[in-house]
Phi, psi and omega in degrees: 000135193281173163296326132323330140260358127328288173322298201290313172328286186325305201309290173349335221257165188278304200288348167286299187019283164342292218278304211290337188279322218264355161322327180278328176331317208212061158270176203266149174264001144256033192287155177288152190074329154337112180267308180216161163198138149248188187301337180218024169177163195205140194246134155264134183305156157278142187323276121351068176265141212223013142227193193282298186239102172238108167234123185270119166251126183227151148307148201260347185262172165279108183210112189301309178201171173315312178342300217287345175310136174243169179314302163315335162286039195291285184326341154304301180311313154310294190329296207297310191295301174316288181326297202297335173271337167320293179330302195300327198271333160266031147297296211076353166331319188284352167270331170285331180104151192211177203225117157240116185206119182252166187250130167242156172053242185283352173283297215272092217260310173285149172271010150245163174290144140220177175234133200267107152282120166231175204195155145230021186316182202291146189312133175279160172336134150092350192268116185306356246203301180301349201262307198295345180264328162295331187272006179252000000 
């Protein structure tokens, strides 16, 4: 097992949790893969991405799942929707079609919220992944 899938296990794990909600709380504006950040959430590329454009809008305060939201984070939630249409449009994601998806209960492999925009739109010129998509 590699160090990198070591990580990701930890992060994963019940007893990191703690640690991993408050890491996002108080990331650094320069950690590498930062994408956007406002005052209450930061979208980061995924380690692990499991579509063609997969990026996490994660909240900045520490909050274990949608569950745990409260009527006060409403102004968190706009945030989070705000970001996430910055993103499509500078993307460009709305003509390909896009994903904003969040995960609970045994779905939810991290112990913070976060939200996934993901997208598959069409391969660019050139993109190895377009030759794997004509041939199937």
């Amino acid at each position: 097992m590699g160090v990198r899938d070591w990580l990701m296990r930890l992060v994963r794990s019940r007893a990191a949790a703690p640690v991993v909600r408050q890491a996002f709380a108080h990331l650094p504006d320069r950690t590498p893969g930062v994408l956007a950040r406002t005052d209450l959430a930061v979208a980061v590329r995924h380690p692990r991405p499991s579509h063609r454009t997969h990026i996490l809008i994660v909240p900045r305060r520490p909050i274990a799942s949608l569950l745990a939201l409260r009527p006060e984070d409403d102004a968190l939630l706009a945030d989070v929707f705000r970001l996430a249409a910055q993103l499509v449009r500078e993307s460009s994601l709305d003509r390909a079609g896009y994903r904003l998806v969040v995960n609970g209960g045994p779905y939810q492999e991290v112990g913070q919220l976060h939200f996934h925009l993901v997208s598959d739109g069409p391969p660019e010129p050139g993109d190895p992944s377009a030759d794997a998509q004509r041939e199937a």
